[in-house]
C-alpha positions as CSV (number, residue, x, y, z in Angstrom):
1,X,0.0,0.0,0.0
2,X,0.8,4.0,-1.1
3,X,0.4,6.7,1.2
4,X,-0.3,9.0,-1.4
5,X,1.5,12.7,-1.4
6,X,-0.8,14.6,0.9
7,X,-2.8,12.6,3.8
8,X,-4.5,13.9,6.8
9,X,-4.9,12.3,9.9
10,X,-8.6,12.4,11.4
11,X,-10.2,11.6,14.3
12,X,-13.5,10.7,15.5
13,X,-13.9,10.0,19.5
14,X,-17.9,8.9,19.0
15,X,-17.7,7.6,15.6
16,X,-20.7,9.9,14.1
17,X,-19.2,12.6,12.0
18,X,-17.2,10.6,9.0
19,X,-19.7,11.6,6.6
20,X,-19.0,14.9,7.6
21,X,-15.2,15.2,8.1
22,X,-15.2,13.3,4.3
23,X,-17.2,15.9,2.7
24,X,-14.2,18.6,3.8
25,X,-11.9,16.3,1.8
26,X,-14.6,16.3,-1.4
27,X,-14.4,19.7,-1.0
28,X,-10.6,20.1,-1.4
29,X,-10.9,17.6,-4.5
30,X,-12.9,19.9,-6.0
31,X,-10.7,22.7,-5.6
32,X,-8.1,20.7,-7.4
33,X,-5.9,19.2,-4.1
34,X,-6.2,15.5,-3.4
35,X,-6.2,14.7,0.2
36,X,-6.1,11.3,1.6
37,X,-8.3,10.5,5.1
38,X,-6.8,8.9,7.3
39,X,-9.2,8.1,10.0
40,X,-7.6,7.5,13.0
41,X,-8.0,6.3,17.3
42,X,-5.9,5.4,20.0
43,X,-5.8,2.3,22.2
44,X,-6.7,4.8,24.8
45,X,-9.3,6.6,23.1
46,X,-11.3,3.2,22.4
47,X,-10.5,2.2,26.4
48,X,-12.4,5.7,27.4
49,X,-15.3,5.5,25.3
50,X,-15.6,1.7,25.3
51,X,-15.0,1.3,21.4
52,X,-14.0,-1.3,19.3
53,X,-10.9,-0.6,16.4
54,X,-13.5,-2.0,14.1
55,X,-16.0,0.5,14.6
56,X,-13.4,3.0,13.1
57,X,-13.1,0.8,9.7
58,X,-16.9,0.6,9.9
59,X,-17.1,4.2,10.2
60,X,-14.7,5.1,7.1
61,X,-16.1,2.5,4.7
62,X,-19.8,4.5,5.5
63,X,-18.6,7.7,4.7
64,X,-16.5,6.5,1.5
65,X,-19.8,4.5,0.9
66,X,-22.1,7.6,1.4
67,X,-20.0,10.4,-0.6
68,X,-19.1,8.3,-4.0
69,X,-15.2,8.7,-2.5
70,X,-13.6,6.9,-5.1
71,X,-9.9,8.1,-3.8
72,X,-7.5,6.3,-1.2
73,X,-8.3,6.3,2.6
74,X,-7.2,4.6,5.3
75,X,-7.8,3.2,8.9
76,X,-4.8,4.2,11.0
77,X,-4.0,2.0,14.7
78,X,-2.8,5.2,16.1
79,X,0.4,5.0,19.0
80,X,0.3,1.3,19.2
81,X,2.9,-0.4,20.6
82,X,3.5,-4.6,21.3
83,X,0.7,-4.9,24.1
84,X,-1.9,-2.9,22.3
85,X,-1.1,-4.1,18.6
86,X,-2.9,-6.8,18.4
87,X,-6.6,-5.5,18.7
88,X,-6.0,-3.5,15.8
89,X,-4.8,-5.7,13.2
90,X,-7.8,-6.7,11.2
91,X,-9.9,-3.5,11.0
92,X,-6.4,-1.1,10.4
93,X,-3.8,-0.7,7.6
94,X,-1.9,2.0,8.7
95,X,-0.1,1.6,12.0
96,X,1.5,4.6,13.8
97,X,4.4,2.7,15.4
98,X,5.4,4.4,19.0
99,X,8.5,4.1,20.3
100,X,8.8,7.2,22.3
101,X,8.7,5.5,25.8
102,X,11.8,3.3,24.9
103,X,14.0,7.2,23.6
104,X,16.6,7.4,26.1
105,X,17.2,4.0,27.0
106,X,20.5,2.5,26.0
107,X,20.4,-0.8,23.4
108,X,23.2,-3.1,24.2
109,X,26.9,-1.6,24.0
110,X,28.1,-3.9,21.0
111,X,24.9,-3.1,19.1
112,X,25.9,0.8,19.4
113,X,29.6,0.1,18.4
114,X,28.3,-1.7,15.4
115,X,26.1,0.8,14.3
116,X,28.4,3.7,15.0
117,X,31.1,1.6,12.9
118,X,28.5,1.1,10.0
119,X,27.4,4.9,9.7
120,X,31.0,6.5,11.1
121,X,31.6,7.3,7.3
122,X,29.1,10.2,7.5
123,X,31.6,11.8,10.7
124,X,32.7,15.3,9.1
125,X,31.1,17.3,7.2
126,X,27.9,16.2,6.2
127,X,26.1,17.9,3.2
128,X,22.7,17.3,2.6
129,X,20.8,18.7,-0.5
130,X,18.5,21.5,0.4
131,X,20.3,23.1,3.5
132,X,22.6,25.9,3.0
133,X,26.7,24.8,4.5
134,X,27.0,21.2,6.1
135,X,25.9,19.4,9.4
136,X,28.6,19.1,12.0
137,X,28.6,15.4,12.8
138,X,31.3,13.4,14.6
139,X,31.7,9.9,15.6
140,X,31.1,10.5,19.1
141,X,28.2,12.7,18.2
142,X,26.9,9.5,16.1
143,X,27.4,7.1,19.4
144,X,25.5,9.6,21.2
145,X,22.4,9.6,18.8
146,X,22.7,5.4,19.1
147,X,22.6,5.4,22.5
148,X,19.5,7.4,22.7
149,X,17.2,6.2,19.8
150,X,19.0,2.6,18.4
151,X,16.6,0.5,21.1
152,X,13.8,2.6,19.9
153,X,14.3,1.7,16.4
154,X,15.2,-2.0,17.4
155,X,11.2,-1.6,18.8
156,X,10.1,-0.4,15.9
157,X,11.5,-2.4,13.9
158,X,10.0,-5.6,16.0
159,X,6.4,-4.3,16.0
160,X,6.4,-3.9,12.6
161,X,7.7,-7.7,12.1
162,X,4.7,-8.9,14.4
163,X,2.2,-6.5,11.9
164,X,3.8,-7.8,8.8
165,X,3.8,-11.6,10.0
166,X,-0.6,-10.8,10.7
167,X,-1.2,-8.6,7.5
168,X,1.7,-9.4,5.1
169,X,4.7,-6.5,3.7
170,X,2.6,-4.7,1.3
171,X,-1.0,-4.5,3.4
172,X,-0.6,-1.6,5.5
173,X,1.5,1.4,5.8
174,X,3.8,2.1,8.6
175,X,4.4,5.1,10.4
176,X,7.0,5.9,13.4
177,X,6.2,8.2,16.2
178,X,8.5,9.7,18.1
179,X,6.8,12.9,19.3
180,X,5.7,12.5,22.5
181,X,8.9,13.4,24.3
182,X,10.3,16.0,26.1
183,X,13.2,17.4,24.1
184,X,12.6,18.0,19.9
185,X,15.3,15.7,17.5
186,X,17.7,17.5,15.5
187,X,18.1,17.3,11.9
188,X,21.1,15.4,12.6
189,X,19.3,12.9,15.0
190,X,16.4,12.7,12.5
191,X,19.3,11.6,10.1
192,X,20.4,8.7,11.7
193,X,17.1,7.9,13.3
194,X,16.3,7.2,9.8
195,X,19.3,5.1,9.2
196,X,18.4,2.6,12.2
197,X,14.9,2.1,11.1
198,X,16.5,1.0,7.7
199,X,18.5,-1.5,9.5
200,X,15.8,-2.8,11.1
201,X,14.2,-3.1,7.8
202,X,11.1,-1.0,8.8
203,X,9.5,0.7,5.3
204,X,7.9,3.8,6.7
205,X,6.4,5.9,5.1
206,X,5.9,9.0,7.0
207,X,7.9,9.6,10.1
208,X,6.7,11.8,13.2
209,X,9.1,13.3,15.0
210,X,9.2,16.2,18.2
211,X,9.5,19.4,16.6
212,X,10.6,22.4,18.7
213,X,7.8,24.1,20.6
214,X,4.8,23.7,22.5
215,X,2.0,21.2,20.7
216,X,-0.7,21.8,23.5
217,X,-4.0,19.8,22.5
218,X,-6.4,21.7,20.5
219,X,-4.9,25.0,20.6
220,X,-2.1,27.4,18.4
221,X,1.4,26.5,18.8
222,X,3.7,28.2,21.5
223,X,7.1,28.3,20.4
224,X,10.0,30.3,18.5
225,X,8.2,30.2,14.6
226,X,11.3,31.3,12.7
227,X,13.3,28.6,14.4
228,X,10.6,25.9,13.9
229,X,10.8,27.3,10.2
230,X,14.3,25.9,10.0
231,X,14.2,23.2,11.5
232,X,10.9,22.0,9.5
233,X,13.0,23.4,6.4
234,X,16.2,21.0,7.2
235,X,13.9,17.6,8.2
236,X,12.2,17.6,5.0
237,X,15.6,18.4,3.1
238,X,17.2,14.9,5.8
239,X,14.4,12.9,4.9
240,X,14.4,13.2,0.8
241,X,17.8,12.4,1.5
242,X,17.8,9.7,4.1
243,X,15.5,8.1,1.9
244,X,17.9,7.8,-0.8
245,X,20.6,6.9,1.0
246,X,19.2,4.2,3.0
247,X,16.8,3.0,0.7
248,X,13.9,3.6,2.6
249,X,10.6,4.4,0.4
250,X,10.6,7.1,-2.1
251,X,7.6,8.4,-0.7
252,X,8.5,8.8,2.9
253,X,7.5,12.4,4.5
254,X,7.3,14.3,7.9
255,X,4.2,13.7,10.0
256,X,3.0,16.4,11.8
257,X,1.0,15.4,15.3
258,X,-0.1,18.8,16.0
259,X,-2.5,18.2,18.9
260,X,-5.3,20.0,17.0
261,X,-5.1,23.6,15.0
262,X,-1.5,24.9,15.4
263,X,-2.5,27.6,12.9
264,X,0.5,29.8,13.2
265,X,2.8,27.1,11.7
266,X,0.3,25.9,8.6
267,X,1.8,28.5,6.7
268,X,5.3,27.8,7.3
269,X,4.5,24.1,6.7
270,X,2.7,25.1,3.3
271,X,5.9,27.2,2.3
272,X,8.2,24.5,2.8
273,X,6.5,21.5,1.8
274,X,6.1,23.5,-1.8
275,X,9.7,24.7,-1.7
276,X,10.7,20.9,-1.7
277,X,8.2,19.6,-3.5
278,X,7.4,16.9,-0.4
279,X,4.6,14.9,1.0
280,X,3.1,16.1,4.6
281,X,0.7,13.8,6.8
282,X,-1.0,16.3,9.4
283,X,-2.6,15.0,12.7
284,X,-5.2,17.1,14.2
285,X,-7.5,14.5,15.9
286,X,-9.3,16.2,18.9
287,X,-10.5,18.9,16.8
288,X,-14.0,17.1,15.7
289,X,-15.2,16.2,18.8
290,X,-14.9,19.8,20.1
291,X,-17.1,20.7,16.9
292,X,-19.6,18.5,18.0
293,X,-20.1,21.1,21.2
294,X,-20.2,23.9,19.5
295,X,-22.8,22.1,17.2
296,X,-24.5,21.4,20.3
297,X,-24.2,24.7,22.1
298,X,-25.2,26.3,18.5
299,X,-28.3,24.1,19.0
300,X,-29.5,25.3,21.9
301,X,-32.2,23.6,24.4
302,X,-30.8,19.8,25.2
303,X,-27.8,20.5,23.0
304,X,-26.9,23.3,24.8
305,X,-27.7,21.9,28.3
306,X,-25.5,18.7,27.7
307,X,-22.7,20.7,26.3
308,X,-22.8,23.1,29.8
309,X,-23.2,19.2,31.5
310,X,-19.7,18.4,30.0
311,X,-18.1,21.5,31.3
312,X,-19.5,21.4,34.7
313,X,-18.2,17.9,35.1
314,X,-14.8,18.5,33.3
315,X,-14.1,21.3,35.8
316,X,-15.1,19.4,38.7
317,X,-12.8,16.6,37.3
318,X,-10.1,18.4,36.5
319,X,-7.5,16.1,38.1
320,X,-8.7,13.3,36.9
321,X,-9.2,14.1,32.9
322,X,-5.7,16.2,32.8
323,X,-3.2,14.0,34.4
324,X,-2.6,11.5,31.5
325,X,-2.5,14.8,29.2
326,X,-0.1,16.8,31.5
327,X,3.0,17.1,28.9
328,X,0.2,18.4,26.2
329,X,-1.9,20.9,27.8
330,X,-1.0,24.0,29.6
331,X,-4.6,25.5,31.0
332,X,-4.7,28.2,33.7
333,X,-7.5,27.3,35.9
334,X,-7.4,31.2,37.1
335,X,-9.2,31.6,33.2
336,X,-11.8,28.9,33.5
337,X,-15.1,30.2,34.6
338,X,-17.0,28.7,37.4
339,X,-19.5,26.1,35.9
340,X,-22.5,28.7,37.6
341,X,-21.2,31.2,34.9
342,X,-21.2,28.4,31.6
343,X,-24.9,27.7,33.1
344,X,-25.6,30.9,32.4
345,X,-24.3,31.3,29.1
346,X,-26.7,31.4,25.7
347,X,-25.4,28.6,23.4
348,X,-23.5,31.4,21.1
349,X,-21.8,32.2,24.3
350,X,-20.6,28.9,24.7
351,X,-19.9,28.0,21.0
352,X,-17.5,31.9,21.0
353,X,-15.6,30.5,24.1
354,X,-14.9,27.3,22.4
355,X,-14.4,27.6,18.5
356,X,-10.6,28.5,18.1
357,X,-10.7,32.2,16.7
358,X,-8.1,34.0,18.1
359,X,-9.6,36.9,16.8
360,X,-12.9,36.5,18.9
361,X,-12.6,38.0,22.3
362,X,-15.2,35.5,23.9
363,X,-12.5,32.7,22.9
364,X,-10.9,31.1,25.8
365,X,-8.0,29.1,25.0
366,X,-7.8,27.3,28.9
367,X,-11.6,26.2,28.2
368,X,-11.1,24.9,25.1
369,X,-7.8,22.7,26.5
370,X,-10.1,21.2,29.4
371,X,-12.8,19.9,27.3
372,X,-10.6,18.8,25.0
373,X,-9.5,16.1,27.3
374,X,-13.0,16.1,29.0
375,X,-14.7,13.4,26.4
376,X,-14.5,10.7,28.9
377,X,-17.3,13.0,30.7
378,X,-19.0,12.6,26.9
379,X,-18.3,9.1,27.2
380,X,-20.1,8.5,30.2
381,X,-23.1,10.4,29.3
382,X,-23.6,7.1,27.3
383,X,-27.3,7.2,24.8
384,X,-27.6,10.6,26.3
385,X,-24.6,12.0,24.0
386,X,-25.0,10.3,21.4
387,X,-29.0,10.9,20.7
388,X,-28.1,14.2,21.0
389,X,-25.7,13.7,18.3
390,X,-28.2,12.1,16.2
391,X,-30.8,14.2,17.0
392,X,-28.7,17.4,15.6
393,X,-26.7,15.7,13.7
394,X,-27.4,18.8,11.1
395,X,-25.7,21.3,12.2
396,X,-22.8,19.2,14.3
397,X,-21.8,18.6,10.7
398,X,-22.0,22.0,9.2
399,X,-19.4,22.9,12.0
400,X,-17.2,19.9,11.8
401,X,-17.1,20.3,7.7
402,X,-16.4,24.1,7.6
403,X,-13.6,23.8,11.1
404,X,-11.9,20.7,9.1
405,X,-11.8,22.6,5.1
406,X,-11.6,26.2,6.4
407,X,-9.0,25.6,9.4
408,X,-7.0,22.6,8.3
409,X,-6.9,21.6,4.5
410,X,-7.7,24.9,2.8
411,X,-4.6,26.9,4.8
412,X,-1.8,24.0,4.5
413,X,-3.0,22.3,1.3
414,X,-4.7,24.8,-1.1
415,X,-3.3,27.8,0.5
C-alpha cells in the first residue's frame, strides 16, 4: 500500500461525524488538491469510550460509501505499541508505530559500536541537498544519537515484524512516532534515526518526530516560529535524503501530530512543503469532537444543556481528565469560569468560548484545553450524547465540515 503525497490524519472520539469530516476532503478535491483521510483512534481513546478498532473501519467504509469517494483512505492503529497491537490488526492498515517510551534508553553496548562503525563514514562534514553549509557530525556525536534512539528503532522495527507476519509486507502502511517526548530531534538525530529504522528493515512511510515548541491539545502552537521554520526546512531536506541513502521508500514524509489547530505554523509548513516539492501527513484529531459542542451549544435547548453538562463535570474533574494529558496541555484554571457562569451562558456564548478564533474576544484558549481532554465525561453520558448527536446531527456537521476545510486543508494544502 501507497500513502499518497498529501494525507490527513482524522479523528473521530464517538464515531458519528465521518460523513461529515469526508465531505471537507470532497471539497478540497474539488478545488483541485487531493487529500487522503486517514481516520484514526488510539488504544486509549477506544479504552475511554468503550469502542472497538472495528468500529473506526466501519465508520470510514460508510462515509466513502455515502460520498461516492472513489480516492485512497485509510484506517490508522494510532500510538500502538506490542501490548496494544494486536486489537487493531484486522480493521487497520496503517499503524503509527510508538517508540517514544523506549527514547533514552540505551540498546546493548556492541549493538551501538556496530552501528556507529557502520554509519561513522558520515563523521565530518555532512552535506545534505537542500540546507545551506553542512551538518557538524562526529563519531562520538553519532554514538550519542545510538545510544539514545538505536533501542527505539530495534522496537520499531519488531512491532512492525509482528504486523507484517498478521497482514503481510505490502497491506498496510507504517508510520514511526517519536513525538511524545520531552526534548525535539535534531536534523542530525532525524538523520540517523532514519538510518536505524532501515537497519531494522522497517519501510515507513511518514515519520513523526518532536518538533521544537509547545504542541498543547487543540490549541495554536507556542514556540519560537522562525526557528521551527528551519528546523521544519532542514527535516524535509534529511528525509528526501535519508531516503535515498538508505533505501527507505521514495515516498517517505514528515508527520506532523499537532495536537489539533497549530495555525501559526500551517503557513510555514505550506511554504516548505512547496519549496521541496514533499509529501506532509498532518494530525489534528481532537478537533472534531470539540465541533460536535459547539454544534450542540449552536443548538440550543438539550444541546446546549449537555454541552454546559460536560463542562461542569470537566471542571469538577479536573485532576482526573488532565493527568494522563499533563505534557500536552497548559490550561490556567485562574481563566476557567466557574461552571455557575457556563450555566448561564446562551449557546453562542458557549460555542465563541470554544471555536478557536483567536480573533474573537469570547474565545478562551484554557476552556477549550479542558474539554478537549474532558470526552470521557461525553463518554459516560452514554445514549444521552450520542441521541443528542443524532438528534442534531445537522448542524454538528456544518461545524465539523467548515472547522476541518476552512482551518485545516484549505490553509496548509490549497493555500
Amino acid at each position: 500500500m501507497i500513502l499518497p503525497k498529501y494525507s490527513m490524519g482524522i479523528g473521530d472520539r464517538f464515531a458519528h461525524q465521518g460523513r461529515a469530516q469526508l465531505a471537507a476532503f470532497v471539497r478540497a478535491r474539488s478545488q483541485g488538491v487531493e487529500v487522503t483521510p486517514v481516520w484514526n483512534k488510539s488504544n486509549r481513546e477506544h479504552l475511554i469510550v468503550h469502542s472497538e478498532p472495528i468500529s473506526v473501519r466501519a465508520e470510514a467504509d460508510d462515509a466513502v460509501r455515502a460520498a461516492g469517494w472513489n480516492g485512497p483512505y485509510f484506517v490508522d492503529a494510532d500510538h500502538i505499541g506490542l501490548k496494544t497491537v494486536d486489537r487493531f490488526l484486522e480493521p487497520s492498515d496503517f499503524f503509527t508505530i510508538d517508540v517514544a517510551d523506549l527514547i533514552g534508553k540505551p540498546a546493548d553496548d556492541a549493538e551501538i559500536g556496530r552501528f556507529v562503525s557502520k554509519y561513522g563514514g558520515y563523521a565530518g562534514s555532512l552535506k545534505v541537498p537542500g540546507i545551506a553549509g553542512a551538518l557538524d557530525v562526529s563519531r562520538a556525536r553519532i554514538e550519542q544519537i545510538a545510544r539514545k534512539y538505536l533501542q527505539a528503532a530495534q522496537e520499531a522495527g519488531r512491532i512492525y515484524r509482528h504486523i507484517e507476519s498478521a497482514k503481510g509486507a505490502d497491506n498496510f502502511v507504517t508510520e514511526v512516532s517519536m513525538d511524545e517526548t520531552d526534548q525535539p530531534q535534531t536534523p542530525v538525530e532525524l538523520f540517523f534515526i532514519l538510518a536505524a529504522l532501515a537497519d531494522q528493515n522497517v519501510p515507513l512511510q511518514t515519520i513523526a518526530p518532536k518538533f521544537t515548541g509547545r504542541f498543547n491539545k487543540g490549541v495554536d502552537y507556542v514556540g519560537d516560529l522562525k526557528q521551527f521554520e528551519k528546523e521544519f526546512d532542514e527535516d524535509l531536506a534529511v528525509v528526501a535524503f535519508a531516503a535515498k541513502e538508505f533505501g527507505l521508500p521514495k515516498n517517505l514524509k514528515l508527520s506532523v501530530h499537532s495536537g489539533s489547530d497549530k495555525f501559526s505554523i500551517y503557513s510555514i509548513i505550506q511554504a516548505a512543503t512547496r519549496k521541496h516539492d514533499a509529501g506532509l501527513h498532518l494530525k489534528t484529531a481532537g478537533t472534531t469532537w470539540l465541533e460536535e459542542l459547539i454544534g450542540l451549544a449552536d443548538a440550543g435547548g438539550d444541546g446546549l444543556e449537555i454541552a454546559k453538562e460536560v463542562y461542569r463535570q470537566g471542571l469538577s474533574r479536573f485532576d482526573e481528565l488532565c493527568g494522563p494529558y499533563a505534557s500536552v496541555i497548559d490550561i490556567k484554571r485562574s481563566e476557567l469560569p466557574s461552571a455557575d457562569e457556563v450555566s448561564r451562558w446562551s449557546g453562542s456564548q458557549y460555542a465563541a468560548a470554544l471555536r478557536h478564533d483567536p480573533h474573537n474576544g469570547q474565545y478562551n484558549p484554557s476552556l477549550r484545553q479542558l474539554l478537549h481532554v474532558g470526552y470521557k465525561v461525553a463518554a459516560q453520558l452514554g445514549a444521552r450524547y450520542t441521541d443528542a448527536l443524532q438528534k442534531h446531527a445537522q448542524i454538528i456537521a456544518q461545524n465539523v465540515t467548515r472547522n476541518m476545510f476552512d482551518r485545516h486543508l484549505k490553509p496548509i494544502f490549497i493555500g
